[in-house]
C-alpha positions as MATLAB code, in Angstrom:
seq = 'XXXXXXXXXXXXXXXXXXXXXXXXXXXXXXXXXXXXXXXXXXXXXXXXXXXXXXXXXXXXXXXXXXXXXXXXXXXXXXXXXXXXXXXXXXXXXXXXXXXXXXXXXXXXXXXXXXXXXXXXXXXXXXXXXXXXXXXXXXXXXXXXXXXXXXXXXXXXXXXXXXXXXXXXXXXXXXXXXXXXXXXXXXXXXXXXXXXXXXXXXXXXXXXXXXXXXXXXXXXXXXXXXXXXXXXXXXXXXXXXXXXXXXXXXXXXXXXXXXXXXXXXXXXXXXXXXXXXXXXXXXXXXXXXXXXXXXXXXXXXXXXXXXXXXXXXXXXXXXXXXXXXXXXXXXXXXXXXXXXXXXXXXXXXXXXXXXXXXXXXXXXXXXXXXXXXXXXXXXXXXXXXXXXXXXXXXXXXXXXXXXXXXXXXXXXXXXXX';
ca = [
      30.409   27.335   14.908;
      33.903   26.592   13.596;
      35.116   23.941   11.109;
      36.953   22.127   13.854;
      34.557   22.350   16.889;
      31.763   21.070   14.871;
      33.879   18.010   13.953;
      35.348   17.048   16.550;
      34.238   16.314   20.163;
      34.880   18.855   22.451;
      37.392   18.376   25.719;
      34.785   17.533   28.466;
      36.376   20.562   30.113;
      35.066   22.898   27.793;
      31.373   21.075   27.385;
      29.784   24.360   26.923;
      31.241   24.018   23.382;
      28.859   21.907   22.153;
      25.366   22.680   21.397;
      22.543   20.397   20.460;
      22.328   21.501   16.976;
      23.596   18.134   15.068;
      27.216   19.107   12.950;
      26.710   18.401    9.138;
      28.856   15.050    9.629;
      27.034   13.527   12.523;
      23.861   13.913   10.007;
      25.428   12.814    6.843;
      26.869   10.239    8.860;
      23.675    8.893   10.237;
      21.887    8.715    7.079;
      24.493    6.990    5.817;
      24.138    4.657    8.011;
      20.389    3.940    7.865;
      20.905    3.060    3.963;
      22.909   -0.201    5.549;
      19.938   -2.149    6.588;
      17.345   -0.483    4.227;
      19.498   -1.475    1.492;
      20.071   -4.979    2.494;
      16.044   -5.661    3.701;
      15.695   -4.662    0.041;
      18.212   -6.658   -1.686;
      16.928   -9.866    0.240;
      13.398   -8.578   -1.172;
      15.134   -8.646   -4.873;
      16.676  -11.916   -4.745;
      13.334  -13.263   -3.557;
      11.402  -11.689   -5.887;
      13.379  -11.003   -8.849;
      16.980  -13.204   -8.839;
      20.041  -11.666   -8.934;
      20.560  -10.045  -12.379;
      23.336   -8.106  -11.826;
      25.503   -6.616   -9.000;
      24.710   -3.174   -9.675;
      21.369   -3.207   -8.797;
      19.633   -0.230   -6.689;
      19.347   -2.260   -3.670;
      23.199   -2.993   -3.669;
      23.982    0.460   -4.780;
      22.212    1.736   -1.403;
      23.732   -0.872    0.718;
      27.469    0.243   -0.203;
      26.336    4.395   -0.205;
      25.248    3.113    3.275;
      28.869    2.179    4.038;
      30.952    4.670    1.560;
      29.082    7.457    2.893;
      29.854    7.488    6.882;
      33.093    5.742    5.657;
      34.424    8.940    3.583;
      32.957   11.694    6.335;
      35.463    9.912    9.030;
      37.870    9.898    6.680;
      37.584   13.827    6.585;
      37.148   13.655   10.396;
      40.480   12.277   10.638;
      42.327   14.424    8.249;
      40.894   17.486    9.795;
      42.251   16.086   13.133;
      45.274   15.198   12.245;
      46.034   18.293    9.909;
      43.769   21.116   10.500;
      42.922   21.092   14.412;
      44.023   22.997   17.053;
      45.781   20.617   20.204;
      43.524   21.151   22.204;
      40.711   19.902   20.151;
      43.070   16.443   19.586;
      42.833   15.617   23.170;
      39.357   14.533   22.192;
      40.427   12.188   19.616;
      41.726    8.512   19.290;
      45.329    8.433   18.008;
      46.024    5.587   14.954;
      49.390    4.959   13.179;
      50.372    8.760   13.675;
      46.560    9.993   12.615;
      44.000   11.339   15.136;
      40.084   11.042   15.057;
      37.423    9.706   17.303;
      37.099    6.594   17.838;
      33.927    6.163   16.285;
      35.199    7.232   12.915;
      38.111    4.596   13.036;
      35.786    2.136   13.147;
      33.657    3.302   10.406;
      36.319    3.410    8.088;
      37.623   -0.305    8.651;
      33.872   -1.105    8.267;
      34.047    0.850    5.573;
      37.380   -0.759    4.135;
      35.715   -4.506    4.852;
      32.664   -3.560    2.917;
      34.144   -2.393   -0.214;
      36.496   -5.605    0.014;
      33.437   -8.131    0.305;
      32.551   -6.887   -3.165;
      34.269   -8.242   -5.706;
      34.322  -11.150   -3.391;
      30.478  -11.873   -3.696;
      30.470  -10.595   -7.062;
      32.626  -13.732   -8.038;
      30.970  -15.982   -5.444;
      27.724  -15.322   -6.995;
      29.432  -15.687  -10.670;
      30.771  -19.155   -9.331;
      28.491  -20.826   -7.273;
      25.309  -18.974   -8.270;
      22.736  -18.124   -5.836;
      22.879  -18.038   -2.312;
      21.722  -20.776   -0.180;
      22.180  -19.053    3.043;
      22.016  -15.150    3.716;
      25.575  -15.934    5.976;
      27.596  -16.773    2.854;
      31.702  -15.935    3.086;
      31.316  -13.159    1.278;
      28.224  -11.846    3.116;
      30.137  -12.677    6.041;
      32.781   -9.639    5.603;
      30.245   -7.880    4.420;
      28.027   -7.722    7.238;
      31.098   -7.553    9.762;
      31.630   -4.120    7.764;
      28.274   -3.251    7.958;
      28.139   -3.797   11.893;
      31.538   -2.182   12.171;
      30.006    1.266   10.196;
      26.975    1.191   12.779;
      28.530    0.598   15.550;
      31.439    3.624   14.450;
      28.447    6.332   13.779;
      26.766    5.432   17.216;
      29.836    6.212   18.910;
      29.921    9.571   17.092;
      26.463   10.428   18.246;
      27.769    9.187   21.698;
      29.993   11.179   21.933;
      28.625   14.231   20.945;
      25.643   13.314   23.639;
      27.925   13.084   26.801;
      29.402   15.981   25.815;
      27.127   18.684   25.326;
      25.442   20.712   28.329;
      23.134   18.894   30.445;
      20.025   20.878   29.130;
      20.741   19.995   25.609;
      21.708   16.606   25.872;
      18.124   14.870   25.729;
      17.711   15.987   21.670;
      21.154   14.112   21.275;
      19.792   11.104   23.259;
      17.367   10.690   20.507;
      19.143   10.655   17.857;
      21.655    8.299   19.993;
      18.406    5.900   20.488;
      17.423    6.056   16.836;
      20.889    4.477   16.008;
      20.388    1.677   18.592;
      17.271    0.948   16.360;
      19.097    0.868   13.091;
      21.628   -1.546   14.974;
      18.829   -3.829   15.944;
      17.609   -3.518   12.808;
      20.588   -4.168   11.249;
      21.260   -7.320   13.632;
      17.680   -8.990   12.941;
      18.909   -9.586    9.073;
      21.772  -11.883    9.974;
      18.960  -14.020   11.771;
      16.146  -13.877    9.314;
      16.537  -17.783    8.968;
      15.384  -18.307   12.232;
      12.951  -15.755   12.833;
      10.098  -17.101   10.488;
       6.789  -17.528   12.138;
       7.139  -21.281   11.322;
      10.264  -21.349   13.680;
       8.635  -19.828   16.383;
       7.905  -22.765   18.566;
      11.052  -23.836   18.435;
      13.601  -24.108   20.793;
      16.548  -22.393   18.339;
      14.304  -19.489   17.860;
      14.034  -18.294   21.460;
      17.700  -19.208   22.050;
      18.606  -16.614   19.302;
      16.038  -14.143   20.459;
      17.870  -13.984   23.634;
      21.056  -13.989   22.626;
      20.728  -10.873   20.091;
      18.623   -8.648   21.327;
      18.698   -8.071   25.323;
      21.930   -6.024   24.962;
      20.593   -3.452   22.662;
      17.777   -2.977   24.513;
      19.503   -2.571   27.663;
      22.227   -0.669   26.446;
      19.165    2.157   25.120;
      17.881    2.387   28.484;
      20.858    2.869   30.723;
      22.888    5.065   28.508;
      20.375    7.013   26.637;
      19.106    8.301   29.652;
      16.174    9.312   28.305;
      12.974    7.646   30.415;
      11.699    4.977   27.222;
      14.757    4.520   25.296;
      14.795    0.901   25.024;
      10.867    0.997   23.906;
      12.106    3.774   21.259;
      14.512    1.685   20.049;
      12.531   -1.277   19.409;
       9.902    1.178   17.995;
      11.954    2.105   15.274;
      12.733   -1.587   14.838;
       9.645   -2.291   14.403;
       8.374    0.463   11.696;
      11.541    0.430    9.678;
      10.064   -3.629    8.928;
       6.507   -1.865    9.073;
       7.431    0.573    6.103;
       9.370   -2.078    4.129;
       6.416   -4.763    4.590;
       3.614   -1.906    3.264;
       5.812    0.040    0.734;
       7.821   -2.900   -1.024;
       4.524   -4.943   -2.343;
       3.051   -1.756   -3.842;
       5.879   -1.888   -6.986;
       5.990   -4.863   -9.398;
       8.578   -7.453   -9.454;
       9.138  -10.611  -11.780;
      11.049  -13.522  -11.194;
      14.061  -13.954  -13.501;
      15.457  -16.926  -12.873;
      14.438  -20.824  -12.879;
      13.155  -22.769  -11.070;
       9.704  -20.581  -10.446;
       7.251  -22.658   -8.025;
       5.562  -19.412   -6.598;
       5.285  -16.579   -9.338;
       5.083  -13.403   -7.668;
       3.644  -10.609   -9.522;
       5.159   -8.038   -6.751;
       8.019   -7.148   -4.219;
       8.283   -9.882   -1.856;
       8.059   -8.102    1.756;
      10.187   -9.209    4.986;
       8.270  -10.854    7.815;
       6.451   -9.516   10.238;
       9.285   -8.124   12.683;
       9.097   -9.539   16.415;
       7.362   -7.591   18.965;
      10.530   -6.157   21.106;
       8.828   -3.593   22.373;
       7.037   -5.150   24.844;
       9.666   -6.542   26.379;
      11.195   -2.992   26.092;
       8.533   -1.061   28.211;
       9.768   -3.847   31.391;
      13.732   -3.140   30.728;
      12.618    0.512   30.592;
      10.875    0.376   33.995;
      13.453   -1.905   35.865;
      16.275    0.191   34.488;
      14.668    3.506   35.571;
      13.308    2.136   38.961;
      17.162    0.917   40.034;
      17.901    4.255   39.017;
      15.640    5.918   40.920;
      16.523    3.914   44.048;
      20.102    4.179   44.155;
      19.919    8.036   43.476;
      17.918    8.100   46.959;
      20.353    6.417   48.810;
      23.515    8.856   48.086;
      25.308    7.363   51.449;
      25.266    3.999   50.740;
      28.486    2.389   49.379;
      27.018   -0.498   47.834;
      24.228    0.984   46.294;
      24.897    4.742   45.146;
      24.943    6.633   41.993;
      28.128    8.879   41.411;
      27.771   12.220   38.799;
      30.615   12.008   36.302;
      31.293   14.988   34.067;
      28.296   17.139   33.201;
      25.778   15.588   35.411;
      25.826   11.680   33.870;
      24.941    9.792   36.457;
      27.311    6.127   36.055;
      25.925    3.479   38.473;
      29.084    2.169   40.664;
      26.944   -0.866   42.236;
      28.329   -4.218   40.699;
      25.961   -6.098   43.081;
      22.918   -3.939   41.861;
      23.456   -4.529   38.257;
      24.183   -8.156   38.900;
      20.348   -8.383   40.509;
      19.199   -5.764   37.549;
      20.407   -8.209   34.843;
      18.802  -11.145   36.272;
      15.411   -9.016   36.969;
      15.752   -8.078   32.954;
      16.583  -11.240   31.807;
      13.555  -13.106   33.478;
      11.411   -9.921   32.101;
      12.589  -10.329   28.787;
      11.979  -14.565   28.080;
       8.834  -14.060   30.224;
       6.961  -11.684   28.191;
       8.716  -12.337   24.858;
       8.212  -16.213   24.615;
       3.912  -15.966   25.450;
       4.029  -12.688   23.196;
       6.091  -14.901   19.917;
       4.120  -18.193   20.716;
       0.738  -17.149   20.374;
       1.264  -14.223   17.500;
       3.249  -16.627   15.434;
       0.140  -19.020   15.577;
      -2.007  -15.922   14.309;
       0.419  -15.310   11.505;
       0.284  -18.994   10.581;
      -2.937  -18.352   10.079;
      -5.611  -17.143    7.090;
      -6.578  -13.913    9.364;
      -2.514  -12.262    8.755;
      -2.995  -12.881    5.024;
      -3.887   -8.898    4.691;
      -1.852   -6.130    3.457;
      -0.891   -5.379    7.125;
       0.680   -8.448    9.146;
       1.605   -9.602    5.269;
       1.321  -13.180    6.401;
       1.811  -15.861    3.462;
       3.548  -13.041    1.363;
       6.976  -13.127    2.677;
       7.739  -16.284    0.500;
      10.446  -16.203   -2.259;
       9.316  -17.328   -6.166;
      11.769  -20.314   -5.392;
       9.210  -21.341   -2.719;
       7.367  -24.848   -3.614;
       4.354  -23.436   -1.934;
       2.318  -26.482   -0.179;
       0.595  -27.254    3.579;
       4.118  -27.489    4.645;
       4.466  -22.988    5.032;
       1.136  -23.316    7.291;
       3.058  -25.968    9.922;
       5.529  -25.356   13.055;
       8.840  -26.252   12.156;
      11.301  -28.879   13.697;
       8.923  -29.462   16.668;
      10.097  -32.961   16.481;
      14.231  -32.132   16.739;
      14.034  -28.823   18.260;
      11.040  -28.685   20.920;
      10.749  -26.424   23.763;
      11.561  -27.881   26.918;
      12.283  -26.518   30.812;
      15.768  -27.635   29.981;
      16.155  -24.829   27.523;
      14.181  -22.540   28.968;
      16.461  -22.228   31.355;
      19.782  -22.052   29.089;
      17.435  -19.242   27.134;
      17.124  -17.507   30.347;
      20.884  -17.523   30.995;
      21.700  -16.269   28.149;
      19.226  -13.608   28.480;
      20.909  -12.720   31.921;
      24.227  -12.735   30.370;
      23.170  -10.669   27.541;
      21.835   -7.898   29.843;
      24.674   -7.798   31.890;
      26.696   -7.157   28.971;
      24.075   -4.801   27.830;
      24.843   -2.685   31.265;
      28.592   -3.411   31.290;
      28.278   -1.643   28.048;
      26.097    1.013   29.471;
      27.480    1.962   32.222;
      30.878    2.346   29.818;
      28.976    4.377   27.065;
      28.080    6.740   29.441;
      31.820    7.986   29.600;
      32.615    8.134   26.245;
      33.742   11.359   24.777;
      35.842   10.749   21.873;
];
């Protein structure tokens, strides 16, 4: 395979082009990408367990490889675009201030860009105002926009490449295409670890947030993955990338640096247990695949059928349909995650998660005053949960899967 066909998506007239062996950058690209949230699960892991010593610890080395990384492969993507390709290759590109690439790689390399900028920025912040009371500090702000930005650029890549190679080969892509929507939920859970703590889960805020982050993603695996369990993949790999940190991190030996110690861990401090998306996965699965199914056997109806676009994707054309879908999701979503969260944060509240597995009580920073207090529900007095906001979680969770299938239904076109 040439230099420039495996860099650059191919013309969707020429689909036969592609093949579903992965180019070197879409792999370098993806790995970089996975160091984002391993590196930051593990610097939230140091600062809890450790203090921050210095900014060039291993934890922020890998979170800014995560972002240098894709950042300087789609900076070679564009020069070999804009330099080195054929013309007919740059009709699959996005053209920038006179430079071509596609538009996934523009948007890794601003998230790049706003990455590398937020570092001397916390650096200072942390030299100024000292540690961190919240994870969303200005600094971590820009940083985690870059971080989202660098995601969000490599799964278009893999995009793509997916709608663009022959039908028989696309399904290998699709799973490489669903592994990055689980590094994006991944990444996404961090920015919310405040709220996601056991403690907080019988609270209002909690389910509020829950249905505001996550519904997309999901949604947005199953329709334009088109692979049968995409959105249960998805949350899969959500769910063992906190597995792996939560069994891995406690086996090496940490010890707090810096005052005041009320909790002296002798180890890594592990994340939480993550939340159980992928039971509310298997039902968007299902209803996403069963409207499928139905419209494809009605191929006369104008309201409710499925037209092929280029090399066999099948884009839903029913606004009415998805309208009904989103609601059907949305309902499927609250109602199976708010039982599943309610009664398994009890569980972890309790002595029986205190193992090595569910890592109950062991999630707690050395700054913790540990007391009664970590074993309670928190804010059930200010923040209970009432029919009132069940039903503003629900819309949300409507809105969010709409979104999710706007999105969809729009991913399934991309080719550059």
């Amino acid at each position: 395979m040439s230099t420039a066909t495996a860099s650059l998506p191919a013309a969707t007239s020429e689909p036969v082009i592609r093949s579903a062996a992965f180019p070197w950058h879409l792999v370098i690209a993806v790995c970089g990408a996975t160091c984002i949230p391993l590196g930051a699960l593990w610097d939230i892991s140091w600062h809890e367990s450790i203090g921050r010593d210095t900014f060039w610890t291993p934890a922020h080395i890998v979170i800014y490889l995560g972002g240098v990384v894709p950042g300087l492969t789609c900076g070679w993507l564009a020069l070999q675009a804009t330099f080195f390709s054929p013309a007919s290759a740059r009709t699959a590109t996005v053209r920038f201030w006179g430079a071509r690439a596609p538009l996934g790689a523009w948007i890794s390399i601003w998230g790049c860009f706003a990455m590398l900028t937020s570092a001397p920025f916390d650096d200072w912040w942390h030299n100024t105002y000292g540690l961190d009371v919240q994870i969303l500090s200005p600094p971590h702000t820009l940083l985690a926009i870059g971080m989202f930005s660098v995601v969000l650029g490599v799964l278009l890549l893999v995009l793509s490449w997916k709608n663009t190679v022959p039908e028989s080969q696309r399904e290998r892509v699709a799973r490489l295409f669903v592994f990055m929507i689980g590094i994006m939920t991944t990444t996404n859970s961090i920015i919310v670890t405040e709220y996601s703590f056991p403690n907080s889960q019988h609270a209002m805020t909690f389910y509020l947030i829950v249905c505001l982050h996550y519904p997309a993603l999901l949604v947005v695996a199953a329709r334009a993955s088109t692979l049968r369990w995409g959105a249960t993949c998805a949350a899969g790999i959500y769910m063992t990338f906190y597995a792996l940190l939560i069994w891995i991190l406690p086996l090496f030996a940490a010890q707090p640096m810096l005052a005041p110690i009320y909790n002296p861990v002798t180890h890594m401090v592990p994340p939480p247990f993550p939340l159980w998306l992928v039971v509310p996965a298997v039902a968007i699965d299902w209803l996403v695949g069963w409207m499928q199914r139905k419209q494809e056997t009605q191929p006369n109806s104008s309201s409710g059928s499925a037209a092929a676009t280029d090399n066999g994707i099948k884009s839903p054309k029913s606004w009415q349909h998805d309208w009904w879908l989103a609601l059907a999701l949305g309902v499927a979503f609250l109602g199976l995650m708010f039982p599943v969260q309610w009664y398994f944060s009890a569980f972890m509240l309790s002595p029986a998660s205190d193992n090595w597995f569910f890592a109950g009580h062991r999630h707690w920073p050395y700054s913790t005053n540990m007391g009664t207090w970590l074993n309670d529900f928190w804010r059930l007095d200010r923040d209970p949960v009432t029919p009132l906001g069940l039903v503003y979680a629900l819309a949300i969770a409507c809105g969010a899967c709409r979104t999710g299938l706007w999105f969809g239904n729009w991913m399934l076109k991309v080719r550059r």
